[in-house]
TORKOL-4160 file (C-alpha; in steps of 0.2 Angstrom, whole numbers, padded with zeros to 4 digits, m for minus):
94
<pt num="1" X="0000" Y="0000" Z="0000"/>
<pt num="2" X="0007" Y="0019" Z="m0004"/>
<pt num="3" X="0000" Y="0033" Z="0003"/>
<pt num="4" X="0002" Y="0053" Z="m0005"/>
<pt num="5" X="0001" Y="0066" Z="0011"/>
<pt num="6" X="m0002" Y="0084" Z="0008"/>
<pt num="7" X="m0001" Y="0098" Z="0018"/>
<pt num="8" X="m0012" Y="0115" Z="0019"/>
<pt num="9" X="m0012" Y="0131" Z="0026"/>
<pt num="10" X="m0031" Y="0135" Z="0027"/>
<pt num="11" X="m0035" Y="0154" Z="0025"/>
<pt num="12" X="m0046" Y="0164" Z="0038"/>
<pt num="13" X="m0063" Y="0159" Z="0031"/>
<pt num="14" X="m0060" Y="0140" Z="0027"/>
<pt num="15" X="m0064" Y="0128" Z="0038"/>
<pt num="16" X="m0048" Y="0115" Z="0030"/>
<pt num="17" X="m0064" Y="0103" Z="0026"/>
<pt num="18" X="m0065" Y="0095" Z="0009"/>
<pt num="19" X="m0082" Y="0095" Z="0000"/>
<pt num="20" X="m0093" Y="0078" Z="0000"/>
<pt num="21" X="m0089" Y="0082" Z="m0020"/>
<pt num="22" X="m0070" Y="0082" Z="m0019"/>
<pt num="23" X="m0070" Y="0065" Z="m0007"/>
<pt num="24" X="m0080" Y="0059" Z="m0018"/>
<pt num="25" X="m0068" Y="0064" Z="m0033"/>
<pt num="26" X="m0053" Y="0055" Z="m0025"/>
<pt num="27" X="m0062" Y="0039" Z="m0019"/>
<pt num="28" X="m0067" Y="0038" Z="m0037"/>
<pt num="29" X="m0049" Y="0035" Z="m0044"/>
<pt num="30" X="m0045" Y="0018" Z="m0051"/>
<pt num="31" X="m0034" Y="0011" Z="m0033"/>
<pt num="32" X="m0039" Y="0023" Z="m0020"/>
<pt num="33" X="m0042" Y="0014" Z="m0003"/>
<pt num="34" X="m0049" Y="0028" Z="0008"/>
<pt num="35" X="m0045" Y="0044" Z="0013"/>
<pt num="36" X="m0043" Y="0054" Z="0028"/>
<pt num="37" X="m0042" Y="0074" Z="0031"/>
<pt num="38" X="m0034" Y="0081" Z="0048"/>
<pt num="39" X="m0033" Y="0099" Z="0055"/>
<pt num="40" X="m0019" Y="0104" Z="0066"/>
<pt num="41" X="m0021" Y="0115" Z="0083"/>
<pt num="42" X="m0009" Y="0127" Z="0071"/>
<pt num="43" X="m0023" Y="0130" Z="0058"/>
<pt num="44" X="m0013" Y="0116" Z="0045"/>
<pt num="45" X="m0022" Y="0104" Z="0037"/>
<pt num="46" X="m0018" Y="0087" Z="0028"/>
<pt num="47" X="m0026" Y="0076" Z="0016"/>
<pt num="48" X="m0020" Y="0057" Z="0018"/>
<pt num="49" X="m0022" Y="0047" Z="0003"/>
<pt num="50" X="m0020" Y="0027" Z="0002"/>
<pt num="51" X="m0016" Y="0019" Z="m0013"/>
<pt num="52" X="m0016" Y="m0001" Z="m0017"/>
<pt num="53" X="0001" Y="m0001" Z="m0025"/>
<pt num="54" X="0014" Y="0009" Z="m0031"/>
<pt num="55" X="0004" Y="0009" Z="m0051"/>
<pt num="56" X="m0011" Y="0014" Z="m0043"/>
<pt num="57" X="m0002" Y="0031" Z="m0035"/>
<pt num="58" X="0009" Y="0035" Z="m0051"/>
<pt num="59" X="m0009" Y="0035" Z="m0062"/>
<pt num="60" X="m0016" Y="0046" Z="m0052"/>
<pt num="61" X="m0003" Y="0060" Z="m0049"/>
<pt num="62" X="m0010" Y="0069" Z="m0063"/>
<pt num="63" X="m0029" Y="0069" Z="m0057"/>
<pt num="64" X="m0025" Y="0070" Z="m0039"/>
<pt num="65" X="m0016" Y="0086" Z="m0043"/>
<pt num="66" X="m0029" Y="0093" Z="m0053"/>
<pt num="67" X="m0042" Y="0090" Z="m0041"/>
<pt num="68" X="m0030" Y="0097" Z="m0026"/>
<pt num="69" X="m0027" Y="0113" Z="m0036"/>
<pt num="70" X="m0046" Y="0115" Z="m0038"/>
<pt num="71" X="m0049" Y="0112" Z="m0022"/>
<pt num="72" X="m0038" Y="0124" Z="m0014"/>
<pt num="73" X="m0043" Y="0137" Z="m0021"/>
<pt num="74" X="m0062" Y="0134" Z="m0018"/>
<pt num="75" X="m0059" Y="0132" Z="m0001"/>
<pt num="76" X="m0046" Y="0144" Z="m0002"/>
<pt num="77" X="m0031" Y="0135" Z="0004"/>
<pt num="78" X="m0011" Y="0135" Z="0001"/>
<pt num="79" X="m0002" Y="0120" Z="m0003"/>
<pt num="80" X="0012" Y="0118" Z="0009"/>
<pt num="81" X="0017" Y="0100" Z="0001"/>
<pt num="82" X="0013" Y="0084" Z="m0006"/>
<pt num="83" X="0024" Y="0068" Z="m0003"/>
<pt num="84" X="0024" Y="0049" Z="m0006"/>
<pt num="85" X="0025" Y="0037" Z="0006"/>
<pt num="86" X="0026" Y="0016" Z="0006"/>
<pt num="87" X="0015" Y="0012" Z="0019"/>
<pt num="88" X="0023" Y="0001" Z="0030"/>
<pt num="89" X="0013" Y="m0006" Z="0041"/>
<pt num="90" X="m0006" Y="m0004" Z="0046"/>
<pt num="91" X="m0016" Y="m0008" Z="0061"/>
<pt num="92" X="m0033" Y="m0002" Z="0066"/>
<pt num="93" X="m0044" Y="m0008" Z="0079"/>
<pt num="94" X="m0059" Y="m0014" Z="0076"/>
């Protein structure tokens, strides 16, 4: 599993939230696994992205950033980053 992380600064009047539209956009692409957004104490904001394999993340660089770009600036946002990870392991209680 591969995971692409990207960070946000959130202006004054955004809440740092995605749309239902814009999760909806990401579950959509051929691989995607789930998807989780965070919002720091410091106002910064991430988006998690989990990938089923390393093909899956490479074919979607191109939408996922489309759909970032549009998605910041409805809500908004800067882009701080985006980086890839391998996903090493994963544990979640049930």
């Amino acid at each position: 599993m591969f995971a692409r992380v990207s960070t946000y600064q959130p202006g004054p009047d955004s809440s740092g939230a995605p749309t239902e539209d814009t999760v909806n956009r990401v579950l959509a692409l051929p691989g995607c696994l789930g998807i989780y957004y965070l919002l720091g104490k410091d106002n910064k904001s991430l988006s998690i992205t989990l990938w089923e394999d390393e093909e899956a993340l490479a074919g979607s660089a191109e939408a996922a950033a489309r759909i970032r770009s549009e998605t910041s600036a409805e809500q908004h946002m800067q882009i701080l980053g985006v980086e890839e990870f391998d996903v090493l392991t994963r544990h979640l209680k049930d």
